[in-house]
C-alpha positions in Angstrom: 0.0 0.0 0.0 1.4 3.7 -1.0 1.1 6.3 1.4 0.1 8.4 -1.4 3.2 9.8 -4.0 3.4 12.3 -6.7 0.2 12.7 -8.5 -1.4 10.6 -5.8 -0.5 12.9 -2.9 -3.5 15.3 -4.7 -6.4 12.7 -3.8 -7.6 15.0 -1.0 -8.6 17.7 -4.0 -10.8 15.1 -5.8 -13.5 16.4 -3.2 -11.8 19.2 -2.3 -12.7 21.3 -5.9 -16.1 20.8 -6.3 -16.7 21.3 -2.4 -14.4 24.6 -3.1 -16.9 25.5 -6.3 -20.1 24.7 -3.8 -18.9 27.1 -1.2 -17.6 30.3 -3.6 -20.9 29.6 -5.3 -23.2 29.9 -2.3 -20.7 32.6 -0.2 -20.6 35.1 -3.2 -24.2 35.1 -3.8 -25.8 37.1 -6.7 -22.6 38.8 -7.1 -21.8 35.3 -9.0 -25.2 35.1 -11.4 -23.3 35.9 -14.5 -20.6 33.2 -14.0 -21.5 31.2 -11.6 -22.8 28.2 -13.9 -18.9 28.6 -15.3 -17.3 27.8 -12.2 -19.9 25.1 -11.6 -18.7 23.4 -14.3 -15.0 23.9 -14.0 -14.6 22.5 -10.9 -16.4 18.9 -11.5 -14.1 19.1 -15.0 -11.3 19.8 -13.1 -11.9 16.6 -10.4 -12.1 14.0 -13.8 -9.1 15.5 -15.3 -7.1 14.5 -11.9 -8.7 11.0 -11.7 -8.0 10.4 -15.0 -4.5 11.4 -14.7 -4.5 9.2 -11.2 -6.1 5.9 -13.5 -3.5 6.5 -15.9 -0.4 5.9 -13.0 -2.5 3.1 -11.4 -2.9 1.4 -14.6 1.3 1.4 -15.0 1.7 0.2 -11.3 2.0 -3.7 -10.3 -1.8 -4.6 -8.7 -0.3 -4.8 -5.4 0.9 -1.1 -5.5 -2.5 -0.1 -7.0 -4.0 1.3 -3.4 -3.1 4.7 -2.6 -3.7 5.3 0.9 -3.5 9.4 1.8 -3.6 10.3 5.7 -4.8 13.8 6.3 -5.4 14.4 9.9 -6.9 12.8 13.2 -10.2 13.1 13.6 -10.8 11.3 17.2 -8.2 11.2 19.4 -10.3 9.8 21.9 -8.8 6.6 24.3 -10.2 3.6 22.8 -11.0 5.5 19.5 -8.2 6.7 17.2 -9.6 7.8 13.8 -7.6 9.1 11.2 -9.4 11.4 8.4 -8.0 9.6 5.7 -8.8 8.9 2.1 -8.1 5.0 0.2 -8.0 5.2 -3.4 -8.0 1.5 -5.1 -9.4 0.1 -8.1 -13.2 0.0 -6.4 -12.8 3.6 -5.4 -11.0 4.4 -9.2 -14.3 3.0 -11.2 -16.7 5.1 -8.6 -14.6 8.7 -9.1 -14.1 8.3 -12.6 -18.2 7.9 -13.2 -19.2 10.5 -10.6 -16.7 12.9 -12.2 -17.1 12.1 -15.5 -20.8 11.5 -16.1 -21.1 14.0 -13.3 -19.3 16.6 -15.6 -21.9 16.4 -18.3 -25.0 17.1 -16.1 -23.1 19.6 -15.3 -23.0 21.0 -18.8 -26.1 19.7 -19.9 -27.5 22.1 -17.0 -25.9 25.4 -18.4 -28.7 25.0 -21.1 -31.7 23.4 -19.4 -31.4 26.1 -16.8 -30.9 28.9 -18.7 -33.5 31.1 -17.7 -34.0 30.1 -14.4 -33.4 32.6 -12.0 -31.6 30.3 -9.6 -29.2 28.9 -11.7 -25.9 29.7 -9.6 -27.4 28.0 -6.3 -28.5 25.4 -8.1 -24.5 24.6 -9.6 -23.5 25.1 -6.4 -26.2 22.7 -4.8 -24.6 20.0 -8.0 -20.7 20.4 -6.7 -22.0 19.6 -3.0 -23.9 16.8 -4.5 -20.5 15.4 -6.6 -18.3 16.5 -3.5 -20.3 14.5 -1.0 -20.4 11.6 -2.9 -16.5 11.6 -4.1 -15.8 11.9 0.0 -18.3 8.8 0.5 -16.1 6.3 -2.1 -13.0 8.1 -1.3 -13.2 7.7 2.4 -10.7 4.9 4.4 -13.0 4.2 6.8 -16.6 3.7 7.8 -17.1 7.1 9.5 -15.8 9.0 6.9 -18.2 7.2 4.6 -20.9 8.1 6.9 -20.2 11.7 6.3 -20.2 11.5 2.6 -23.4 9.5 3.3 -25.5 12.2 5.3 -23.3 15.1 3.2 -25.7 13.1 -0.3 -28.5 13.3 1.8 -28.3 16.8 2.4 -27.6 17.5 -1.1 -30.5 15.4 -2.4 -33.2 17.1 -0.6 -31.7 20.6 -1.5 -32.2 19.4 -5.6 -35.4 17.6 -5.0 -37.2 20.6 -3.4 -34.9 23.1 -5.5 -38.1 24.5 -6.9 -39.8 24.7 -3.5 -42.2 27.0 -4.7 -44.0 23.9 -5.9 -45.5 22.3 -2.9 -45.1 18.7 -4.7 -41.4 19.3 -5.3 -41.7 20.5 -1.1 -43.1 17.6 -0.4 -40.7 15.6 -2.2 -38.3 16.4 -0.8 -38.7 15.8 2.7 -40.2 12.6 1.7 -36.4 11.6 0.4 -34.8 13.0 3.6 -37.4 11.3 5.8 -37.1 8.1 4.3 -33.4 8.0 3.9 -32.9 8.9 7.5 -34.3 5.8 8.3 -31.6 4.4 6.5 -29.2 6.1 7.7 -29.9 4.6 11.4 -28.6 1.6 9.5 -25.4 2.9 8.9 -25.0 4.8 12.5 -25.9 1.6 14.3 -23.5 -0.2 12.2 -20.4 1.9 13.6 -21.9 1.5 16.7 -21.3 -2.6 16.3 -18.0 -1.8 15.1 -16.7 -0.3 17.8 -17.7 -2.4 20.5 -16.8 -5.5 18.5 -13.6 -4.5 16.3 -12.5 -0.9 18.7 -12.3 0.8 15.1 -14.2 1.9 12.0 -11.9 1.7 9.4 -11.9 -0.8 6.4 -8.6 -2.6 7.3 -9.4 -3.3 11.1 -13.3 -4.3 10.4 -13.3 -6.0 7.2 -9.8 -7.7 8.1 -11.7 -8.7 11.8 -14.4 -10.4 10.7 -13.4 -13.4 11.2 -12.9 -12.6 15.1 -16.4 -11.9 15.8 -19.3 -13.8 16.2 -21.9 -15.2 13.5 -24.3 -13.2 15.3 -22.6 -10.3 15.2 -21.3 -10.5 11.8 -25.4 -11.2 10.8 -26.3 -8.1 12.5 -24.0 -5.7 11.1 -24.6 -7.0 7.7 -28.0 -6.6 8.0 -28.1 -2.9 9.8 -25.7 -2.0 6.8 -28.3 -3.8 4.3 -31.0 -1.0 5.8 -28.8 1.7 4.7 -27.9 0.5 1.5 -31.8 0.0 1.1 -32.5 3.9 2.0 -29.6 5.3 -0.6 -30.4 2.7 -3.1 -34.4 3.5 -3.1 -34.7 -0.9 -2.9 -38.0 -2.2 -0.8 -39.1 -1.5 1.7 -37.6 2.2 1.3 -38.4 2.3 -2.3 -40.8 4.9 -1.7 -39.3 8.6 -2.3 -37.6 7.3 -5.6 -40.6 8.3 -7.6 -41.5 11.8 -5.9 -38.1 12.5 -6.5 -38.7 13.4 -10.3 -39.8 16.6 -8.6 -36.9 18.1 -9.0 -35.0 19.7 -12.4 -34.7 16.9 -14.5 -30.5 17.0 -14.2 -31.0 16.4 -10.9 -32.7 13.0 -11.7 -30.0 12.0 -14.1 -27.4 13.0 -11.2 -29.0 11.0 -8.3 -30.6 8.2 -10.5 -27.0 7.1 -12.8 -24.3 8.3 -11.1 -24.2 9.2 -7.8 -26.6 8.7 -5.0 -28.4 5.6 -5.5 -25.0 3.9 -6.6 -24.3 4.8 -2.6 -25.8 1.3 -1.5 -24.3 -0.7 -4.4 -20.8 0.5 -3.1 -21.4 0.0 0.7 -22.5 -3.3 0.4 -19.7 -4.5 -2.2 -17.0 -2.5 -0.1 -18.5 -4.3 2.6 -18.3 -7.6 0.9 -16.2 -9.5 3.9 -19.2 -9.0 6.5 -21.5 -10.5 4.1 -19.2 -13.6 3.2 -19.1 -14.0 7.3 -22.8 -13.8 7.4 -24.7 -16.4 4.6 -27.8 -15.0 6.3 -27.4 -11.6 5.7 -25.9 -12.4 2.3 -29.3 -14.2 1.2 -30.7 -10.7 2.5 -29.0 -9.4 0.0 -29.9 -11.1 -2.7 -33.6 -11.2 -2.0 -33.9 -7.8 -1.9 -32.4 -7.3 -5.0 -34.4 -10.0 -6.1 -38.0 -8.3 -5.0 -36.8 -4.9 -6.0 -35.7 -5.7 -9.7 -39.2 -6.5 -9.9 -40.6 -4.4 -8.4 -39.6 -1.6 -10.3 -40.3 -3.3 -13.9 -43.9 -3.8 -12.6 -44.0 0.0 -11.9 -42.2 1.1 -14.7 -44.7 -0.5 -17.0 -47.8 1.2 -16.0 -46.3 5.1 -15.9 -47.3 7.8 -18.0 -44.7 9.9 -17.2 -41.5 9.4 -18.8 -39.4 10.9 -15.6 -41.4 8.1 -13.1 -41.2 5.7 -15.5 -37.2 6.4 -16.4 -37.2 6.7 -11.8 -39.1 2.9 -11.9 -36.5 1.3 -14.2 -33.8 2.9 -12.1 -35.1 0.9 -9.2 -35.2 -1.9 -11.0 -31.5 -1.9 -12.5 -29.8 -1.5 -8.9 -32.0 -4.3 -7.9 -29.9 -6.5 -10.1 -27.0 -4.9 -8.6 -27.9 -5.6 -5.2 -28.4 -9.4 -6.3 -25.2 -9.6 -7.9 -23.4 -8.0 -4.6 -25.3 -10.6 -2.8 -23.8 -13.3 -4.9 -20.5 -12.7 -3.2 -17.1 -12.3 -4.6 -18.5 -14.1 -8.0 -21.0 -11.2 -8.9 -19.2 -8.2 -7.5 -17.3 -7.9 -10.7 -20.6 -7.9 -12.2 -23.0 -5.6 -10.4 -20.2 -3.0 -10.6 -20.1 -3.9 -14.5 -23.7 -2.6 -14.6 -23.4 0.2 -12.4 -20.8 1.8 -14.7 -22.6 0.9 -17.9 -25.7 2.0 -16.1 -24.3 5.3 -15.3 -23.8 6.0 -19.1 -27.0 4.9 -20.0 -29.5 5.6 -17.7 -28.0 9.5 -17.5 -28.8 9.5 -21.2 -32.1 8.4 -21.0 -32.6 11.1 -18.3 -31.1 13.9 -20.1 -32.8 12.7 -23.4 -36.5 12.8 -21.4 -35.5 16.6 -20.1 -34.7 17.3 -23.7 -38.1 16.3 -24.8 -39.6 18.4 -22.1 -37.4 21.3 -23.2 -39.1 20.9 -26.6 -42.4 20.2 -25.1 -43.3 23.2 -22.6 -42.2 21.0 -20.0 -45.1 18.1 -20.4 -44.7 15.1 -18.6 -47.0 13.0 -19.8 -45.8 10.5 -22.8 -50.0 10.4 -24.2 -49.4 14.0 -24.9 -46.2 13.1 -26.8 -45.9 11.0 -30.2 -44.4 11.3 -33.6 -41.4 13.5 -31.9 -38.3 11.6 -33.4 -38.4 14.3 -36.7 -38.8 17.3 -34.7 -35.8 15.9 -32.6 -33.7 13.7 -34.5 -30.4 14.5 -32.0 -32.8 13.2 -29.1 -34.6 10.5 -31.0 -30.8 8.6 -31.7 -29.5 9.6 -28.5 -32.2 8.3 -26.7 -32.4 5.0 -28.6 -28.8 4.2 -28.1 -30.1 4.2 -24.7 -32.6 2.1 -25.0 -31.1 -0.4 -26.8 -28.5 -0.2 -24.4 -30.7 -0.5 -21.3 -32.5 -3.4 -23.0 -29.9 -5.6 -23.5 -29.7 -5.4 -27.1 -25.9 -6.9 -28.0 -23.4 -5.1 -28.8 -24.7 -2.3 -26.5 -23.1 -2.4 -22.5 -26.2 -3.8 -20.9 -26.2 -6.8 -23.0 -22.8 -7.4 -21.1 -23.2 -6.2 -17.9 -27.2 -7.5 -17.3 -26.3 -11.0 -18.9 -23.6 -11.9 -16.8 -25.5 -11.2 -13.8 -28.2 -13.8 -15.0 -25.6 -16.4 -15.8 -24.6 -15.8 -12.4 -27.8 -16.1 -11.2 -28.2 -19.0 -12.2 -24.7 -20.8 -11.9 -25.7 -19.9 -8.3 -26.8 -23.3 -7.8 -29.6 -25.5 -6.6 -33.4 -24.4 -6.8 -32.1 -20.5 -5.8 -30.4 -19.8 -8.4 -33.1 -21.3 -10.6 -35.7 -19.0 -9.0 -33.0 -16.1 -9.0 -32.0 -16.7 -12.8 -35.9 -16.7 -13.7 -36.6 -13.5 -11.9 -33.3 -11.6 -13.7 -34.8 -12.9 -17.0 -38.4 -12.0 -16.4 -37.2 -8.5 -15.2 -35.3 -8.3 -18.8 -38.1 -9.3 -20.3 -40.1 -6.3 -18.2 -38.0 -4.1 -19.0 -37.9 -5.0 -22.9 -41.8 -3.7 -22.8 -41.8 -0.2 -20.7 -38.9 1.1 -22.5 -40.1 -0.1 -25.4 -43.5 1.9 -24.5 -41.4 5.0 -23.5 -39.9 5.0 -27.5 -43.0 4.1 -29.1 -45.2 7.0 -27.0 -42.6 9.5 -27.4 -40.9 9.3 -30.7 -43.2 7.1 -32.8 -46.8 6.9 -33.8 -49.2 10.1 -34.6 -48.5 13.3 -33.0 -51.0 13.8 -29.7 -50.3 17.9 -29.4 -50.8 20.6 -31.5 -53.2 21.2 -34.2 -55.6 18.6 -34.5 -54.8 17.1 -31.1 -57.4 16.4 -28.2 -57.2 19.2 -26.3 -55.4 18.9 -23.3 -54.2 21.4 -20.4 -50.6 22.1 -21.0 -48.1 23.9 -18.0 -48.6 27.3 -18.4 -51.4 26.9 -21.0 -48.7 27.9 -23.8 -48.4 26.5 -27.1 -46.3 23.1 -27.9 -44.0 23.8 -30.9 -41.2 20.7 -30.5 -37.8 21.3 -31.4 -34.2 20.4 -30.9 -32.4 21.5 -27.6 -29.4 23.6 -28.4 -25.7 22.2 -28.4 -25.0 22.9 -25.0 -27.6 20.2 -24.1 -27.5 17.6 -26.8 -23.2 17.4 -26.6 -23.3 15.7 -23.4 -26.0 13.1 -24.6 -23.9 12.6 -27.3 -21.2 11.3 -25.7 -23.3 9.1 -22.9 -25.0 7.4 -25.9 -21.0 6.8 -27.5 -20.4 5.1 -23.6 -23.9 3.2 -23.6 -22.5 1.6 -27.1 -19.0 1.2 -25.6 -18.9 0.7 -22.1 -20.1 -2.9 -21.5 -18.0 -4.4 -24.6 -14.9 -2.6 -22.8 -15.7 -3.6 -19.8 -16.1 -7.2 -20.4 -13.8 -8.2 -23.1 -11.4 -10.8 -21.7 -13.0 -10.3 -18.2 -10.9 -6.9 -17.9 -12.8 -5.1 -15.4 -13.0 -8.9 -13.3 -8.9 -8.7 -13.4 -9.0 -4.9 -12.4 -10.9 -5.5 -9.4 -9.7 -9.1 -8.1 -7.0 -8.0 -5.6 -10.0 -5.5 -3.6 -11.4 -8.7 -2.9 -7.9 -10.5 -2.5 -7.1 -8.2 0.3 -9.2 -9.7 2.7 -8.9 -13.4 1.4 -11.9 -13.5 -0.8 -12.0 -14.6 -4.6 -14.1 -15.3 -7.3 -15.7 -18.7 -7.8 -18.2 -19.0 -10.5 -20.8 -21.1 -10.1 -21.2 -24.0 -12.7 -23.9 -23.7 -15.3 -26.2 -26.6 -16.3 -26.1 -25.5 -19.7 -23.7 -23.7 -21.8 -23.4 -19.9 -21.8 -24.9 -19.4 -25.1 -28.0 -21.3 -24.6 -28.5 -18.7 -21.4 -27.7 -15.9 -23.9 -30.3 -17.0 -26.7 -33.0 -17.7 -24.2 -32.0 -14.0 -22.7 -32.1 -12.3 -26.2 -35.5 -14.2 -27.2 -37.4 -13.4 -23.7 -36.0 -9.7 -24.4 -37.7 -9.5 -27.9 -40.6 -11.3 -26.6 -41.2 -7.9 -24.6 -40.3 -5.9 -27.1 -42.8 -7.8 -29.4 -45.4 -7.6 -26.8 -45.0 -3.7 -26.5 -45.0 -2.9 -30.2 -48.2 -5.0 -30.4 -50.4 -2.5 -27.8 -48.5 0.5 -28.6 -46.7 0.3 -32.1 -50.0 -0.7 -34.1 -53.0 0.8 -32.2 -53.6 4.8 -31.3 -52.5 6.2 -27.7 -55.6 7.5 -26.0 -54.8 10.6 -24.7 -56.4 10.3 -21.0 -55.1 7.3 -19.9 -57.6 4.2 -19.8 -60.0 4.1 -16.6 -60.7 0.5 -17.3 -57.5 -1.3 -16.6 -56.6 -4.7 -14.7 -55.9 -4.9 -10.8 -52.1 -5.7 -12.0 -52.1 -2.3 -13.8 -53.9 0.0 -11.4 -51.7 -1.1 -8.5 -49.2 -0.3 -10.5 -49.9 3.1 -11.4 -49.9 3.4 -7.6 -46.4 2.1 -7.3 -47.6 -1.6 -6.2 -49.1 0.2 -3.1 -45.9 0.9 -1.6 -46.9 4.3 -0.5 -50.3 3.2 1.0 -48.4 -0.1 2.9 -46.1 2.8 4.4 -48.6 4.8 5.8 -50.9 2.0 7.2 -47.5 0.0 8.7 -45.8 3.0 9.8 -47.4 6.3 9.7 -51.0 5.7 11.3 -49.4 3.4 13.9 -46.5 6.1 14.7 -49.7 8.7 14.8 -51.6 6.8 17.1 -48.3 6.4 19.6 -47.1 9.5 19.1 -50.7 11.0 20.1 -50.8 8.1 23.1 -47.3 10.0 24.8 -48.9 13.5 24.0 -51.8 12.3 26.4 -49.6 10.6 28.6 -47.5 13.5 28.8 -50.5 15.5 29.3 -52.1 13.9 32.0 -50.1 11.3 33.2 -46.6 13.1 33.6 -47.5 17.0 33.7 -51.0 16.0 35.6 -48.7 14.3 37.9 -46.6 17.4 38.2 -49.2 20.0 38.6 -50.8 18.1 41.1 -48.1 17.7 43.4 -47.9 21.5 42.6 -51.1 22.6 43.5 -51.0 20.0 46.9 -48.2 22.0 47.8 -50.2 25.4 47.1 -53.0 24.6 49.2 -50.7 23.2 52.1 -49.3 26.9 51.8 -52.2 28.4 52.1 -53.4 26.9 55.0 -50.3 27.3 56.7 -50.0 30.9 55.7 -53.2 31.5 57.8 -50.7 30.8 61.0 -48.4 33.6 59.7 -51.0 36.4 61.5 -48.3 39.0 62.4 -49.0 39.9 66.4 -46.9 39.3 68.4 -49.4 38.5 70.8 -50.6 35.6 68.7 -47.1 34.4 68.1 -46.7 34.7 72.5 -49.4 32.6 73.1 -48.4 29.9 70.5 -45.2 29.8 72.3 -47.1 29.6 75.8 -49.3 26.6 74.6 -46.0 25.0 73.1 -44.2 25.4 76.5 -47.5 23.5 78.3 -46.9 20.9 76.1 -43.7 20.1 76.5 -44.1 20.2 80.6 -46.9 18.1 80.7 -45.1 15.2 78.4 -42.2 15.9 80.5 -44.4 15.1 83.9 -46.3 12.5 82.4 -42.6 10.5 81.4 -41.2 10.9 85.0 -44.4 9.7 86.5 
């Protein structure tokens, strides 16, 4: 391990520049309106061009001198608790900095267009470099603690972009939704240290994920499980799905920020990071999985029922970190792999996003893909971009997610036994899921006939202003340009000759672990075709309802249960408030009353007892000195006749 030399000495400024850009932005206030946005994009720019440099000298050193390890300061010199503020850049951390930077830097850009003419723009930059420097700190950090600053530092930022345009109660709402939900997360992760400490007397990633083997199963299970909870909250997977969806509230580069590269990738890297813990703890590691499993799911089913191509583009989100999770839960055989779709994911997913906020660019802002149609001549730019995207997102070979999504399936399923026959099935259903809804989202948006304009049904549009679609300027389409070149190029990089596998092996070396991949019962190809065929089969399916029959406008009222549940997210919001909300009501209300009656009657009782007592004895108080002679008097007789009575 390097203590951190030449170029690598400068890891502390990875953060360090876009925090810098946050805090010039927000201290100089209006003063920086008119370059603000420059600065904003300068300093994310800046933080690639370093990490690039930094990949560039890992790439020529041995694997064993890859990690950089950079102490700054101590944090807690407290006796029995020595924590250094330190920073660990290694291949995990490398893949993480060079996607939050880099697809970071064009939402960035992308931004300087799409908010324009908003008259926030410069707190809203400055709002993105908190955002990228919170996250940076989170991957960068050498211990748990630090990542839990990073973590809560994403949290913050998140509801600042979410309820950017608080004027807009919805995006208000949103907002603390997010923060609510993800601080139950976040209990996770501060129990978590909690359990380190006692057990292992440190946070950092070399004393607890090199101790694991000195604690108990128990233990082990339970810290795996607390961290599982905080992954969960970051990661929007069930149960704390919930505030993924409200989230499109906020400016639509916000969504491609959170949603592809940066916050809900937060769980993916805690629980691979954490990877150790889980291979102590089989229990907690089938945790894992199944919650990958239910979530993947989960969001297809969503994502096929949504109208709005932000929610819908939110649901499939959901549903690709699911398989993530379930390839982190697959241990050190499917690490390799989840982080293989995380990174062709963050290409392809902040396309998709930044193609949608194109269309509402062109569209007055509209929402709503039944108001859309017919849009890929009045956007050709968009329309390609976009379908690199999907085709990418799909599966289709040679795009990255046909890489990255079908090696999690084969692992799946070369998991072994009945599980990883139920576990391959579910991966290859959710491909098939998420063949149909973006296969919906193309055909509503870019094909068929035009629902707006002349001849349309009329329909209230934002603002009431006409819809004239066209092309967003260059400043917009330049960064979708080059995400749709990485969703083309990404996964076939990636996975050529198992190169990212090799890049990442000696992270989980360091602690003992390695790859073993499970054994398939048929050959890989066979697993491929029956992939490729279930994926057209949605495809197939889609085009059928939506490529040869007209969208109505208002969206059917006569639908199946399947469908209506999951227009309403599969219930998740209503299963919140009736397990949580009304019961947290009816206790809180239950210690207002005890509190009421029980504790301050208690109080006020004893107070007014003591009131009355002085009352009474107050009356004794007369003031004459006569009175107080002949209380003395009668006091005196007293005494002398118990003293007479005693002798005799």
């Amino acid at each position: 391990m390097n203590g951190g030399t030449g170029i690598h000495a400068l890891i502390w400024l990875l953060p360090t520049l876009p925090l810098l850009g946050a805090a010039v932005l927000l201290l100089a206030g209006r003063r920086s309106d008119r370059w603000g946005h420059l600065l904003g994009c300068a300093t994310p720019l800046a933080s690639f061009a370093l990490a690039a440099a930094m990949f560039v000298d890992m790439v020529g050193r041995d694997a064993a001198d890859r990690v950089m390890q950079q102490d700054l300061f101590t944090w807690l010199p407290v006796a029995g608790l020595q924590v250094d503020f330190g920073l660990r850049l290694d291949q995990l951390s490398m893949c993480f900095v060079l996607l939050i930077t880099g697809v970071g830097s064009l939402i960035h850009i992308y931004s300087v267009g799409y908010m324009k003419s908003d008259p926030g723009r410069r707190r809203f930059f400055a709002y993105l470099n908190l955002f990228l420097a919170a996250m940076l700190l989170l991957v960068l950090a050498d211990n748990y603690l630090g990542l839990y600053v990073g973590w809560e530092g994403v949290g913050l930022a998140s509801y600042l972009l979410i309820g950017f345009w608080q004027h807009k109660p919805t995006a208000a709402t949103a907002a603390k939704k997010a923060f609510v939900v993800n601080r139950v997360g976040d209990m996770g992760l501060m129990v978590g240290l909690m359990i380190m400490f006692a057990t292992f007397g440190s946070v950092s990633f070399t004393d607890v994920l090199g101790g694991v083997d000195t604690a108990s199963g128990g233990v082990t299970t339970a810290l795996g499980l607390v961290l599982l909870l905080a992954a969960c909250g970051k990661s929007a997977q069930v149960p704390l799905q919930s505030w993924l969806g409200d989230a499109m509230e906020g400016p639509t580069p916000v969504s491609a920020l959170i949603h592809a590269a940066t916050m809900v990738t937060a769980g993916v890297y805690l629980i691979v990071r954490s990877g150790p813990i889980y291979e102590a703890a089989p229990g907690a590691q089938v945790a894992v999985v199944l919650v990958g499993a239910v979530t993947l799911l989960f969001g297809a089913i969503i994502g096929c029922a949504k109208d709005d191509i932000k929610k819908a583009l939110a649901a499939s989100t959901m549903s690709q970190i699911g398989y993530m999770v379930m390839a982190a839960g697959l241990g050190p055989a499917g690490y390799a792999f989840a982080i293989m779709l995380l990174l062709a994911h963050g290409f392809f997913k902040a396309g998709l996003f930044l193609g949608a906020g194109s269309v509402m660019h062109g569209m007055n802002d509209e929402t709503d893909m039944r108001r859309y149609g017919g849009l890929r001549t009045f956007m050709p730019i968009t329309f390609a971009t976009f379908g690199l995207g999907y085709l990418a997102i799909i599966g289709i070979p040679p795009f990255s997610g046909f890489f990255s999504k079908d090696k999690i399936i084969e692992a799946a399923f070369g998991s072994g036994g009945l599980g990883g026959a139920a576990l391959g099935t579910v991966a290859l259903l959710g491909a098939g899921l998420t063949a149909f809804y973006m296969t919906r989202v193309m055909l509503m948006t870019f094909f068929g006939e035009r629902r707006w304009g002349a001849g349309a049904e009329p329909t209230e549009r934002p603002g009431g202003a006409e819809v004239h679609p066209h092309e967003s300027p260059g400043v917009m389409t330049v960064p979708m340009v080059v995400l749709a070149v990485g969703s083309v190029a990404a996964g076939g990089l990636l996975a050529i000759g198992g190169t990212l596998e090799r890049w990442l092996a000696p992270v989980w070396a360091e602690f003992g672990a390695a790859a073993e991949h499970g054994e398939l019962a048929v050959p890989v190809w066979v697993v491929t075709v029956v992939t490729l065929a279930v994926v057209l089969a949605g495809v197939g399916i889609a085009w059928r309802q939506y490529g040869t029959r007209p969208v109505p406008v208002p969206a059917p009222a006569r639908v199946s249960a399947l469908t209506v549940a999951a227009r309403r997210d599969l219930y998740g919001d209503d299963v919140d408030e009736a397990v949580f909300m009304r019961p947290g009501q009816r206790v809180v209300r239950a210690l207002t009353m005890l509190e009421d009656k029980g504790i301050d009657g208690v109080t006020g009782g004893m107070g007014a007892l003591l009131g009355q007592v002085s009352v009474r004895l107050r009356r004794l108080q007369t003031g004459f000195v006569r009175s107080y002679a002949l209380y003395m008097f009668v006091g005196a007789v007293f005494v002398v006749a118990a003293a007479l009575v005693g002798r005799a």
